[in-house]
Backbone as CSV, one residue per row, in Angstrom:
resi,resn,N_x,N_y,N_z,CA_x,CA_y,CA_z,C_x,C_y,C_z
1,UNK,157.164,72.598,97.304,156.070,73.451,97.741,156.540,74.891,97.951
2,UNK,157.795,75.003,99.008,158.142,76.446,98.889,158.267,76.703,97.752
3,UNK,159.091,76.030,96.918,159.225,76.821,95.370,158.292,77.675,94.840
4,UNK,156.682,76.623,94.629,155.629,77.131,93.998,155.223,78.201,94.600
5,UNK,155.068,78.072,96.028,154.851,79.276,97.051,155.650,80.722,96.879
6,UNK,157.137,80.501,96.268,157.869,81.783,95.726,157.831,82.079,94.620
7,UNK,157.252,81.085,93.427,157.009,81.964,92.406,155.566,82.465,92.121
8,UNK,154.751,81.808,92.952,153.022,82.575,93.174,153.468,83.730,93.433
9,UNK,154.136,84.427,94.603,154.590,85.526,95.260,154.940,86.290,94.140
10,UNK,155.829,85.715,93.283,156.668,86.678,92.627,156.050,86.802,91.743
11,UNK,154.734,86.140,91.163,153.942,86.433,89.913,152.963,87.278,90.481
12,UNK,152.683,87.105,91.843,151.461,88.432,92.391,152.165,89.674,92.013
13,UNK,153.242,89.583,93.064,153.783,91.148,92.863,154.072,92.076,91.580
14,UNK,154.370,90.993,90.648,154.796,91.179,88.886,153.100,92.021,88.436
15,UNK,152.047,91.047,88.697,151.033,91.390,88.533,150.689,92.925,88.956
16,UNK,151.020,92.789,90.021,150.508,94.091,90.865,151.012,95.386,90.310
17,UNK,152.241,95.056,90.446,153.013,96.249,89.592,152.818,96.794,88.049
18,UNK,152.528,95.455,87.402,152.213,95.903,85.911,150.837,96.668,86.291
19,UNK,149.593,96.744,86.794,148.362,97.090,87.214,148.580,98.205,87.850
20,UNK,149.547,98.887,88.687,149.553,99.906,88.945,149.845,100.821,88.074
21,UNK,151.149,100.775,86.909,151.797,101.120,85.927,150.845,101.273,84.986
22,UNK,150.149,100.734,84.415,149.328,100.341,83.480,148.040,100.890,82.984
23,UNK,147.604,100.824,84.323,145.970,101.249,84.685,145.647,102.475,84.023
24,UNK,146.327,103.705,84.416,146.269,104.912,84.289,146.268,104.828,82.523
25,UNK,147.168,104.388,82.028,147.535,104.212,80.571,146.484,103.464,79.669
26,UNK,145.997,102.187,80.647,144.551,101.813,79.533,143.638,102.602,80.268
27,UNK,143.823,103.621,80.982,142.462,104.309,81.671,141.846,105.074,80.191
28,UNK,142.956,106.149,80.032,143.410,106.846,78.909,143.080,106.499,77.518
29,UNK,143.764,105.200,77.595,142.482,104.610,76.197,141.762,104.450,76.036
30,UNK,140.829,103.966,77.087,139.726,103.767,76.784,138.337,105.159,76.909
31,UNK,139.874,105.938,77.435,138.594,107.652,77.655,138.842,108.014,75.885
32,UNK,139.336,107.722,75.225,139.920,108.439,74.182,138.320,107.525,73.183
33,UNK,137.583,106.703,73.387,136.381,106.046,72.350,134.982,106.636,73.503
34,UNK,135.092,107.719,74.591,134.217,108.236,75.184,133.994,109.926,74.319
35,UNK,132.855,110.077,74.658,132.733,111.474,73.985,132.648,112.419,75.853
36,UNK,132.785,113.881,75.537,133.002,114.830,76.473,132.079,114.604,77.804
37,UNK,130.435,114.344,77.249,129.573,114.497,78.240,129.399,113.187,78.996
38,UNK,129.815,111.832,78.343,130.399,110.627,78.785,131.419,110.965,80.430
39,UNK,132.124,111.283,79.952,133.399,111.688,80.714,133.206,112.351,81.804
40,UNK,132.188,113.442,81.433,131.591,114.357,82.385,130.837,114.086,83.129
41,UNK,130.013,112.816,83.536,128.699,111.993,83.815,129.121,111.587,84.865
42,UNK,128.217,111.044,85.882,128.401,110.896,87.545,127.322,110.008,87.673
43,UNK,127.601,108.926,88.040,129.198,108.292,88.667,130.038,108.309,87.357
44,UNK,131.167,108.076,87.293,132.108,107.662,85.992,131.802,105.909,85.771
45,UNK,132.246,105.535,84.245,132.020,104.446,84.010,133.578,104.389,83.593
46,UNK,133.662,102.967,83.658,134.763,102.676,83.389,134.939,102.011,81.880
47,UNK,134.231,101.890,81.620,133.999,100.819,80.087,133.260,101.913,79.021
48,UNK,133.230,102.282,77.880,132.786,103.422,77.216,131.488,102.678,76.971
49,UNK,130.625,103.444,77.206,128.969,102.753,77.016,128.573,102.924,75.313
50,UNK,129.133,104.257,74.884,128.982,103.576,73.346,130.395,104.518,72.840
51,UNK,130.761,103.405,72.443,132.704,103.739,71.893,132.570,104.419,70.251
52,UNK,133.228,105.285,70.386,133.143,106.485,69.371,134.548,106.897,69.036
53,UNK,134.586,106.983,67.403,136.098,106.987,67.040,136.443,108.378,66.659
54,UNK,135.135,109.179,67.586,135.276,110.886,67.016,137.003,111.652,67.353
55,UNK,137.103,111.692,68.954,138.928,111.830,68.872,139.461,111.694,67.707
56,UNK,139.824,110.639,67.191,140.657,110.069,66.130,140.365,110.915,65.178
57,UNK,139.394,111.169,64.443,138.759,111.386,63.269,139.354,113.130,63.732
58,UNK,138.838,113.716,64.429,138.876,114.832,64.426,140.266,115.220,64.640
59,UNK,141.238,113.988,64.767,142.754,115.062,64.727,143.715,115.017,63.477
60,UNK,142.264,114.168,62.483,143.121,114.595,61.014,141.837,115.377,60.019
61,UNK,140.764,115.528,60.733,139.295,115.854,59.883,140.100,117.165,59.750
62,UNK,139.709,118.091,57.899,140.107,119.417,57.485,139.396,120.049,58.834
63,UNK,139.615,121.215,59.022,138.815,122.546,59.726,138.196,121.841,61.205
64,UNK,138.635,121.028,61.470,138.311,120.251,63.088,139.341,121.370,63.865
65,UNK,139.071,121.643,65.170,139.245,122.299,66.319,141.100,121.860,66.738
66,UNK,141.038,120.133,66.376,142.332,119.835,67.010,143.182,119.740,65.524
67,UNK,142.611,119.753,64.402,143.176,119.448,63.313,144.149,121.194,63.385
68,UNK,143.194,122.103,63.261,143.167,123.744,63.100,144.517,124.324,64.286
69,UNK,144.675,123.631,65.180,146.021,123.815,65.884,146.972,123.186,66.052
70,UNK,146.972,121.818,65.406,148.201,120.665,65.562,148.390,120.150,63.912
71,UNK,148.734,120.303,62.961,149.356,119.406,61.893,149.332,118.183,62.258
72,UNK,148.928,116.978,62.158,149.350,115.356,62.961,150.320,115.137,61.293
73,UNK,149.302,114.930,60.523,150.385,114.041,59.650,151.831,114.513,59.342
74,UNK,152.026,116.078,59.548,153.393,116.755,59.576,153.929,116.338,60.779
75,UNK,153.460,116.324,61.807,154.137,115.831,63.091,154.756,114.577,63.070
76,UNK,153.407,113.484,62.648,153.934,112.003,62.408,155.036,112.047,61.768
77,UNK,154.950,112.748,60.442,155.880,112.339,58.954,157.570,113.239,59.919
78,UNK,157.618,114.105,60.483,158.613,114.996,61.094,159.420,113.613,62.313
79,UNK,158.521,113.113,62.826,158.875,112.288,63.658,159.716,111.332,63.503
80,UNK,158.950,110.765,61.963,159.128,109.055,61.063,160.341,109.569,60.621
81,UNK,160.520,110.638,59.918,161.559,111.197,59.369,163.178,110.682,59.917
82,UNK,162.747,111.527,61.230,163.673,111.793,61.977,164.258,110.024,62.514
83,UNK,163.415,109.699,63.333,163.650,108.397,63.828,164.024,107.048,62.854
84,UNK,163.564,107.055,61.729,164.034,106.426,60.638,165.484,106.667,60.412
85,UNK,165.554,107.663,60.145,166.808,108.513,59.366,168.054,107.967,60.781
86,UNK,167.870,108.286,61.196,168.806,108.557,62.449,169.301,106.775,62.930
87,UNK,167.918,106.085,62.853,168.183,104.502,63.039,169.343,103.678,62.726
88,UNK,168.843,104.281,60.914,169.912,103.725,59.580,171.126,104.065,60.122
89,UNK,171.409,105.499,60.510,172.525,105.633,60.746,173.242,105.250,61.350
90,UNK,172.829,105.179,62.922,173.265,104.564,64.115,173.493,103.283,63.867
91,UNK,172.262,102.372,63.015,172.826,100.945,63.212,173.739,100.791,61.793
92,UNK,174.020,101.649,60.965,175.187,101.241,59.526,176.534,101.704,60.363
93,UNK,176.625,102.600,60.998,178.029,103.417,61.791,178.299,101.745,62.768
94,UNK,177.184,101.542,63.832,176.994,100.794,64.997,177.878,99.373,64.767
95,UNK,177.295,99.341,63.427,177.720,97.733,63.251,179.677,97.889,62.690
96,UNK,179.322,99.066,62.009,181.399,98.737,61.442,182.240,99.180,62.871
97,UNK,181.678,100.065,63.358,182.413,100.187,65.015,182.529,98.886,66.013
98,UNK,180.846,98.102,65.712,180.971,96.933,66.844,182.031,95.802,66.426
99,UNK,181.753,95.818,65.159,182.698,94.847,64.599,184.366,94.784,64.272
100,UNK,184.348,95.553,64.699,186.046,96.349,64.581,186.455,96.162,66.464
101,UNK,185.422,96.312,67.231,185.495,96.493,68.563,185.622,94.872,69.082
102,UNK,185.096,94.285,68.346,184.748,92.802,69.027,185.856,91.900,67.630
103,UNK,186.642,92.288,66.838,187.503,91.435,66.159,188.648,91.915,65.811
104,UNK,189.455,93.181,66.102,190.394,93.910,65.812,190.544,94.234,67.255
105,UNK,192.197,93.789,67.135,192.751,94.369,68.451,193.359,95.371,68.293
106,UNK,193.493,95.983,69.508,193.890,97.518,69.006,194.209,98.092,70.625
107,UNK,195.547,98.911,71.208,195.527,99.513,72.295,194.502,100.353,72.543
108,UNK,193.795,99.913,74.033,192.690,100.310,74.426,191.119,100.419,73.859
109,UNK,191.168,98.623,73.754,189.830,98.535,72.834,188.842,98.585,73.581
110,UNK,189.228,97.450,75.202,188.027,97.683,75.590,187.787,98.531,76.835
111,UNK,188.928,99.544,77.185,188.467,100.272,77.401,187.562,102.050,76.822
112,UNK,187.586,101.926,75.807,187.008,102.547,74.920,185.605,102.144,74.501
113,UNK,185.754,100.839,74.549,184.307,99.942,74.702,183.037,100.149,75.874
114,UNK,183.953,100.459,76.984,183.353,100.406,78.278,182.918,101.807,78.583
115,UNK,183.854,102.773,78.166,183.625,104.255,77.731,182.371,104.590,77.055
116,UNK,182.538,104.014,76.645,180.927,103.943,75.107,179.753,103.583,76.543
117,UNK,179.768,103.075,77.061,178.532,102.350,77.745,178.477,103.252,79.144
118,UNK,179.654,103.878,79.625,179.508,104.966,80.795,178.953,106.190,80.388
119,UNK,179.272,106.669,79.014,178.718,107.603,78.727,176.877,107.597,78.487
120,UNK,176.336,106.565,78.810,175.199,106.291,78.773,174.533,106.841,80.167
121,UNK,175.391,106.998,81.618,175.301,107.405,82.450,174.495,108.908,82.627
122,UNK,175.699,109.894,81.662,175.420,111.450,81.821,173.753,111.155,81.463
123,UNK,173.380,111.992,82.702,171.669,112.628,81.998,171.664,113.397,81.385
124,UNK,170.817,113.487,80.057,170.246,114.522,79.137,170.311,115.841,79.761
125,UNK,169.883,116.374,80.926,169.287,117.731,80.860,170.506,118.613,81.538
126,UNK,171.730,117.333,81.753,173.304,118.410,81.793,173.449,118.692,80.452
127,UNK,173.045,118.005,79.427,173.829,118.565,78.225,172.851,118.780,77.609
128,UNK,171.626,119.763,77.640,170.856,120.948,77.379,171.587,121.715,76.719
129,UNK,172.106,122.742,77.992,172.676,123.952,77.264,173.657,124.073,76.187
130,UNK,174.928,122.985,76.598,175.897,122.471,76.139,175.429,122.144,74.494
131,UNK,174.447,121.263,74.241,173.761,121.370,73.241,173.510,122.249,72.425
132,UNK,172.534,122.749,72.691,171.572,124.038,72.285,172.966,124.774,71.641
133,UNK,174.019,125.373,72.901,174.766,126.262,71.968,175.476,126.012,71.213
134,UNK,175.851,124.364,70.652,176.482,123.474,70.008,175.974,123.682,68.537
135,UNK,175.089,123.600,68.849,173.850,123.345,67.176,173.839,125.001,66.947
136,UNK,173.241,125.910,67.887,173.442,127.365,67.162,174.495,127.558,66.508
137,UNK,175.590,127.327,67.152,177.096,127.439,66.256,177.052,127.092,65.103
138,UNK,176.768,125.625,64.963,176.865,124.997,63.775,175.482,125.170,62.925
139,UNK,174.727,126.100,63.344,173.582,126.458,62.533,172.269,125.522,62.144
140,UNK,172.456,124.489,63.020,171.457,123.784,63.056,170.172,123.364,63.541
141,UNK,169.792,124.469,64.745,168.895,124.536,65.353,167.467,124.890,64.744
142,UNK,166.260,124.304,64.773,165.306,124.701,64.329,165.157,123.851,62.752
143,UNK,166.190,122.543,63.253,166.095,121.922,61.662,165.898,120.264,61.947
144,UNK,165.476,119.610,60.847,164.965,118.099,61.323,166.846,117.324,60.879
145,UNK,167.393,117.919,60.292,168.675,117.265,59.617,169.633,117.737,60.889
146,UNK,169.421,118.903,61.669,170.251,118.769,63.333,169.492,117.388,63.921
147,UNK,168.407,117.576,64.157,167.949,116.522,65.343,168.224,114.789,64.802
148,UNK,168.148,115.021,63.353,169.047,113.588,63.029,170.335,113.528,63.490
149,UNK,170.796,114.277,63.529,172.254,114.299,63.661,172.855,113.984,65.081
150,UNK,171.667,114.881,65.740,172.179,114.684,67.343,171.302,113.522,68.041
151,UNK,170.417,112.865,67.605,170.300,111.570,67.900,171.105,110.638,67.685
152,UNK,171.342,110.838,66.338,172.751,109.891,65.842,173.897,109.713,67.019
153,UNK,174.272,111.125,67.296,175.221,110.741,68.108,175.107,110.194,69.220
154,UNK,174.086,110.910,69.873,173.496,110.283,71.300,173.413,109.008,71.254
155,UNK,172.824,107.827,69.930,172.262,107.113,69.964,173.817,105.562,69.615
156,UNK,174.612,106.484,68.916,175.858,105.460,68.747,176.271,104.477,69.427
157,UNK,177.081,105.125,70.850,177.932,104.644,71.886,176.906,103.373,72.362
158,UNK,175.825,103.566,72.627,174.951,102.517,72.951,175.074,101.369,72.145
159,UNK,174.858,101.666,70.840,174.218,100.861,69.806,175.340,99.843,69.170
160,UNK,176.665,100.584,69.932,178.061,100.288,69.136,177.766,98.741,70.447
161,UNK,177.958,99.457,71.441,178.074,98.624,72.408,177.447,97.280,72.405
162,UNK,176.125,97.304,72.416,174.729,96.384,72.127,175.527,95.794,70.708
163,UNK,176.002,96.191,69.639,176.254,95.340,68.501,177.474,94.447,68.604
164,UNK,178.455,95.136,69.299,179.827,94.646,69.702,179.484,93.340,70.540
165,UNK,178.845,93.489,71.282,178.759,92.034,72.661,178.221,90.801,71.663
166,UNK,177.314,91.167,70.949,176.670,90.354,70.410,177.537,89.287,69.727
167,UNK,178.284,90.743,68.670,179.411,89.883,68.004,180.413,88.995,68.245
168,UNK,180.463,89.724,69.555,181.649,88.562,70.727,181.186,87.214,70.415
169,UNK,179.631,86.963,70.505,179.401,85.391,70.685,179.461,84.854,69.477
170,UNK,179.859,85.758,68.385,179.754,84.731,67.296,181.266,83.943,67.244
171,UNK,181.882,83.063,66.955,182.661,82.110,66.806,183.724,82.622,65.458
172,UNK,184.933,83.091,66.134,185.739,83.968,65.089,186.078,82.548,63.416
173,UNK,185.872,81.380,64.220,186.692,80.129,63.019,185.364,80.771,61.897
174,UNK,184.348,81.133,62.229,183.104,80.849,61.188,183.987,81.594,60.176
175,UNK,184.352,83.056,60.608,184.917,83.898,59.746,186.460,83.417,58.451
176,UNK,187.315,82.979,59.663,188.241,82.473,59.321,188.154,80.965,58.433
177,UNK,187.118,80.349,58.502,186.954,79.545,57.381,186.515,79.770,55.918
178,UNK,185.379,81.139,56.141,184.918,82.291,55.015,186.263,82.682,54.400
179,UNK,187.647,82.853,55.063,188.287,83.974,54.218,189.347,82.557,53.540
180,UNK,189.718,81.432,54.460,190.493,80.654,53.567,190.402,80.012,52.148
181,UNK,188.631,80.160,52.584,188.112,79.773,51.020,188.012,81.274,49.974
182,UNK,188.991,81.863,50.085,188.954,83.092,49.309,188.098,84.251,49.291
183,UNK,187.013,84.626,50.929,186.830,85.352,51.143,187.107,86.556,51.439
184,UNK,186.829,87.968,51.705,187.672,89.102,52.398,186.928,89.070,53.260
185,UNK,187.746,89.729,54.465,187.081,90.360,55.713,185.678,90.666,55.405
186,UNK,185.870,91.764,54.328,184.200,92.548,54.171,183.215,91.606,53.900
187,UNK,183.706,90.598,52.690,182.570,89.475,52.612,182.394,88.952,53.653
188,UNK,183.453,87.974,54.694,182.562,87.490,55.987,181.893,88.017,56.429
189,UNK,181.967,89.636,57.136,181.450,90.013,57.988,179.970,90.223,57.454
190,UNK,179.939,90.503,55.871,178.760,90.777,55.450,177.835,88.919,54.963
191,UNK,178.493,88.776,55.229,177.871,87.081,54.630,177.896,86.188,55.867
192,UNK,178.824,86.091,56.814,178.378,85.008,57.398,178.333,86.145,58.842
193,UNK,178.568,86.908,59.525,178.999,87.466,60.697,176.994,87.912,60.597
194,UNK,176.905,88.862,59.817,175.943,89.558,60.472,174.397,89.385,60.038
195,UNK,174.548,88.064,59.110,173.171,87.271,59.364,172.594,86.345,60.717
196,UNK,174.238,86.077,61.601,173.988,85.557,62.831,174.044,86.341,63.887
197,UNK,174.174,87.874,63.309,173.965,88.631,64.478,172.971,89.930,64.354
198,UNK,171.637,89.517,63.806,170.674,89.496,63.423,169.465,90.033,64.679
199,UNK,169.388,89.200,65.594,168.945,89.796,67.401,169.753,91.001,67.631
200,UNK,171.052,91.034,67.830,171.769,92.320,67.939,171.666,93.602,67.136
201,UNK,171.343,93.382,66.011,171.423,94.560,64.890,169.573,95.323,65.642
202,UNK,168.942,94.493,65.278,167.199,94.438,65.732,166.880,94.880,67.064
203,UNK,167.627,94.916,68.028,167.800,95.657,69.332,168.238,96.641,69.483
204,UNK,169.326,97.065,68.662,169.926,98.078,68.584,169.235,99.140,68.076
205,UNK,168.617,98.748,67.059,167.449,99.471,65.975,166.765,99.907,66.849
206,UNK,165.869,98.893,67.357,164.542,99.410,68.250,164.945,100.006,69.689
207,UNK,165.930,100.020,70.018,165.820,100.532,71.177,166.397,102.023,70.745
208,UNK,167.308,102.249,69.531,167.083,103.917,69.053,165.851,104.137,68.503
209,UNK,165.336,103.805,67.868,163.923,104.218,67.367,162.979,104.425,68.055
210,UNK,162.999,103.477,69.273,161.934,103.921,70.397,162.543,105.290,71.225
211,UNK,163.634,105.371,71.247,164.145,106.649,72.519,164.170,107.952,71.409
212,UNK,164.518,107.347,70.031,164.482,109.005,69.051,162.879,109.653,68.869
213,UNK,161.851,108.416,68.715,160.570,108.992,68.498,159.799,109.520,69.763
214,UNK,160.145,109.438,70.794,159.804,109.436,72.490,160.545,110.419,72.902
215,UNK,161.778,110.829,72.133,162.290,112.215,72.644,161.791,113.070,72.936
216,UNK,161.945,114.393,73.780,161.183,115.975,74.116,162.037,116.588,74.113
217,UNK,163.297,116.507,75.099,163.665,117.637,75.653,164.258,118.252,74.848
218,UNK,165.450,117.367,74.138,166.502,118.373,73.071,165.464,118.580,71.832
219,UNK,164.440,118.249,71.586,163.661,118.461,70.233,162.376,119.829,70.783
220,UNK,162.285,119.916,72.080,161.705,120.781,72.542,162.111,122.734,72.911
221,UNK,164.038,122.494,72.673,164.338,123.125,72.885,165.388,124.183,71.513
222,UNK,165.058,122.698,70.982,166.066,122.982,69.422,165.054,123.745,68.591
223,UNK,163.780,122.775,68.279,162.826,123.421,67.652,161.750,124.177,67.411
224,UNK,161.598,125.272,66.698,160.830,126.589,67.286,159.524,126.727,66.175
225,UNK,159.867,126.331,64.472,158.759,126.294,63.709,158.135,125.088,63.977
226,UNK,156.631,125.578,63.429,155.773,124.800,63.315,155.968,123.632,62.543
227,UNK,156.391,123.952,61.311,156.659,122.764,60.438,157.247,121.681,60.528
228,UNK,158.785,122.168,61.486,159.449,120.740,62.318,159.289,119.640,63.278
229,UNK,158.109,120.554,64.111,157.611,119.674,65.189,157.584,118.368,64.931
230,UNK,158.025,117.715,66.047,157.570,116.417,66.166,156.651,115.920,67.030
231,UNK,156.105,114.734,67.349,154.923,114.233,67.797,154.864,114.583,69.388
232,UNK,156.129,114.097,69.656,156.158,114.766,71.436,156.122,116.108,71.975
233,UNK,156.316,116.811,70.707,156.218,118.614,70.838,154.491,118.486,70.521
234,UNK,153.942,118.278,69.395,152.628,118.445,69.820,151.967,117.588,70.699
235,UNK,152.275,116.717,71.342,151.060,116.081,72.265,151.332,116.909,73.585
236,UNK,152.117,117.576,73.758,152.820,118.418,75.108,151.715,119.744,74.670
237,UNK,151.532,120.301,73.539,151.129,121.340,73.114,149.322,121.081,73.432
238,UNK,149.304,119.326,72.889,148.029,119.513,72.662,147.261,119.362,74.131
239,UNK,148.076,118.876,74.953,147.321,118.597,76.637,147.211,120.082,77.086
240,UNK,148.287,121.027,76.931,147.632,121.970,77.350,146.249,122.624,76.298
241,UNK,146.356,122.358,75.395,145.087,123.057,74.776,143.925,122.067,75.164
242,UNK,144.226,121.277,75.570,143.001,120.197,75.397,142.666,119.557,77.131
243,UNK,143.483,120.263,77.674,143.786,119.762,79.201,142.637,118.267,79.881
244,UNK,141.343,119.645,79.901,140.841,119.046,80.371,138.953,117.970,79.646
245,UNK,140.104,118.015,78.668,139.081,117.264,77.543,139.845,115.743,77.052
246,UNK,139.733,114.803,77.583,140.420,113.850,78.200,140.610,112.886,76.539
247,UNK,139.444,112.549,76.264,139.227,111.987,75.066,139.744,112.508,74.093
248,UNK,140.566,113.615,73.600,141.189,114.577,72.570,142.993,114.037,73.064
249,UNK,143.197,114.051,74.702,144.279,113.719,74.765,144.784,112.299,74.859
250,UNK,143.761,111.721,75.124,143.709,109.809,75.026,143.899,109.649,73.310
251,UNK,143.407,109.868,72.645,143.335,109.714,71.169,144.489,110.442,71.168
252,UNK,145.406,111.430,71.058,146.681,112.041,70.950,147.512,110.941,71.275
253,UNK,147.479,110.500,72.562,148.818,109.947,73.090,148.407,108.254,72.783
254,UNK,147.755,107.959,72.348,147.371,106.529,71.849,148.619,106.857,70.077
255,UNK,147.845,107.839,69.787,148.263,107.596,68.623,150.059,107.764,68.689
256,UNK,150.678,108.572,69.381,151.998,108.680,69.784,152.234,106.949,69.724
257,UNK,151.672,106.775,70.498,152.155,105.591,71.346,152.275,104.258,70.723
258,UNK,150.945,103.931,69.399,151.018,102.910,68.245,152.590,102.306,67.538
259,UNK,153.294,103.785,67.183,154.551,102.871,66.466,155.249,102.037,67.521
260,UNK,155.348,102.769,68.940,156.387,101.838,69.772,155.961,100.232,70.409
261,UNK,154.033,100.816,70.565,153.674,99.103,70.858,154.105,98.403,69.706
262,UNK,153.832,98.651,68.109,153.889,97.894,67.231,154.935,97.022,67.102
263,UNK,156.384,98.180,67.439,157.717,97.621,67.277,158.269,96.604,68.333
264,UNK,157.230,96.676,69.626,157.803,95.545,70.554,156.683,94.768,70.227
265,UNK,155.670,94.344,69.620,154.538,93.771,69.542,155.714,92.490,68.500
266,UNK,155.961,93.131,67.435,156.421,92.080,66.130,157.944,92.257,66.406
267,UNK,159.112,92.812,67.283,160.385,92.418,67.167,160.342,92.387,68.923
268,UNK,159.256,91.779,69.164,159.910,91.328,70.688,160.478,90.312,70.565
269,UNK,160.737,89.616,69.989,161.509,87.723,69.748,162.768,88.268,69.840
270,UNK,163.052,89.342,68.653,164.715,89.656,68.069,164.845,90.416,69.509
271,UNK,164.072,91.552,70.040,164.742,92.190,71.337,165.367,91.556,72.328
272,UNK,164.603,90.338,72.667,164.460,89.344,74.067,166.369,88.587,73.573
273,UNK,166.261,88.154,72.244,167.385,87.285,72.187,168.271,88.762,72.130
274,UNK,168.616,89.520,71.522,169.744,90.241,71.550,169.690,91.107,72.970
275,UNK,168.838,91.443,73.717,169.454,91.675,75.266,170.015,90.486,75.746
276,UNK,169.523,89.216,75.997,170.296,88.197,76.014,172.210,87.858,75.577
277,UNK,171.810,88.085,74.176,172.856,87.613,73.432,174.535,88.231,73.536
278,UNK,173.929,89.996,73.897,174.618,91.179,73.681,174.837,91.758,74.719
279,UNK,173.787,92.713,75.356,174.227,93.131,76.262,174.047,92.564,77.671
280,UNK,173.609,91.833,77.621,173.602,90.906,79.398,175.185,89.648,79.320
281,UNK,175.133,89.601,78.414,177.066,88.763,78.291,177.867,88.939,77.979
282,UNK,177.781,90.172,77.413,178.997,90.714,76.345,179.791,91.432,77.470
């Protein structure tokens, strides 16, 4: 009886909390299928009395108001670009580092390992400036092939880490039976190692892809043309133009917001097992 009695408790509070968190966020959506004078109406409704996909339409319609100051599909495509690009990288680098980290011994592996995962510590907005004058030097500021670059790096040490633990659990004989039968290293690792570490690679992915496309600050400060912007530079742009026109910024930040539900919607299975697998044991 206590049992049931502590996990009722602990499913209220779970409840409660997702509902506080939450609310504001499907508030937002659902203002985004209201039109202006909807919104404007007294008392407020909470449910859109007739749901309208004008927002949407109007932030890719030619000569529309929000079209005429924000590019979306340059923003999107600047975004996809970037966060794609940068993924590949992190997880093709991620995996020959994790795997070298978790099967090659070497003085000071794992503390170099553990290094990788403290540096996850420093906050972003110490290494602003440090940044910024990093990329001017190297002439990269104001470009989508810097902000690949410096996600990449940002995004490594993590990703090395998350791939490395994983690999720990795989069972070194699998390998070592691959190479007696006249395998190489490269073939195991590519044939039998990293089809079973498959949750790990898929976590690693999505959890850079979600933090590169969700970025602001260093993409806010790097980039100055229009053409580079990415999605979090205009939805920042578009609340102030649109402040207090709720349905323009609900439809904005919905649409931000689609690739990252999508990616935990269809690789929540692979996320759940490789936090598991990787970084909660490794």
């Amino acid at each position: 009886m206590k049992r049931i009695l502590s996990e009722a408790a602990f499913a209220l509070i779970g409840i409660v909390i997702a509902l506080f968190v939450l609310f504001p966020i499907f508030w937002l959506f659902l203002a985004s299928f209201k039109s202006g004078d909807e919104l404007a109406r007294l008392p407020a409704t909470f449910w859109p009395a007739e749901p309208s996909l004008a927002a949407y339409t109007d932030l890719f319609a030619r000569g529309s108001q929000s079209n005429q100051l924000l590019d979306w599909p340059t923003l999107i495509g600047n975004s996809l670009l970037v966060s794609v690009a940068s993924t590949v990288i992190v997880v093709f680098f991620g995996t020959i580092a994790g795997y070298a980290f978790s099967r090659l011994k070497f003085p000071g592996r794992d503390l170099i390992l553990g290094g990788l995962l403290v540096s996850r510590m420093f906050q972003g907005a110490a290494l602003l400036l440090p940044t910024f004058r990093l990329m001017n030097w190297l002439d990269l500021s104001d470009s989508l092939f810097g902000l690949i670059l410096l996600y990449s790096a940002f995004g490594l040490p993590f990703a090395t880490w998350i791939i490395a633990s994983g690999l720990r659990e795989i069972p070194v004989e699998l390998e070592e039976s691959a190479m007696m039968d006249g395998a190489s290293r490269l073939q195991s690792m590519v044939i039998i190692v990293l089809p079973l570490a498959t949750p790990s690679l898929i976590t690693a992915a999505m959890w850079h892809f979600v933090g590169a496309w969700s970025e602001f600050a260093f993409a806010s400060i790097l980039i100055e043309s229009t053409a580079n912007k990415t999605v979090t530079i205009g939805l920042a742009s578009f609340v102030d133009y649109f402040s207090l026109e709720f349905q323009r910024v609900g439809a904005a930040a919905t649409l931000v917001a689609l690739p990252i539900l999508a990616i935990f919607i269809f690789g929540q299975r692979y996320f759940t097992r490789g936090l598991l697998q990787g970084a909660v044991k490794g």
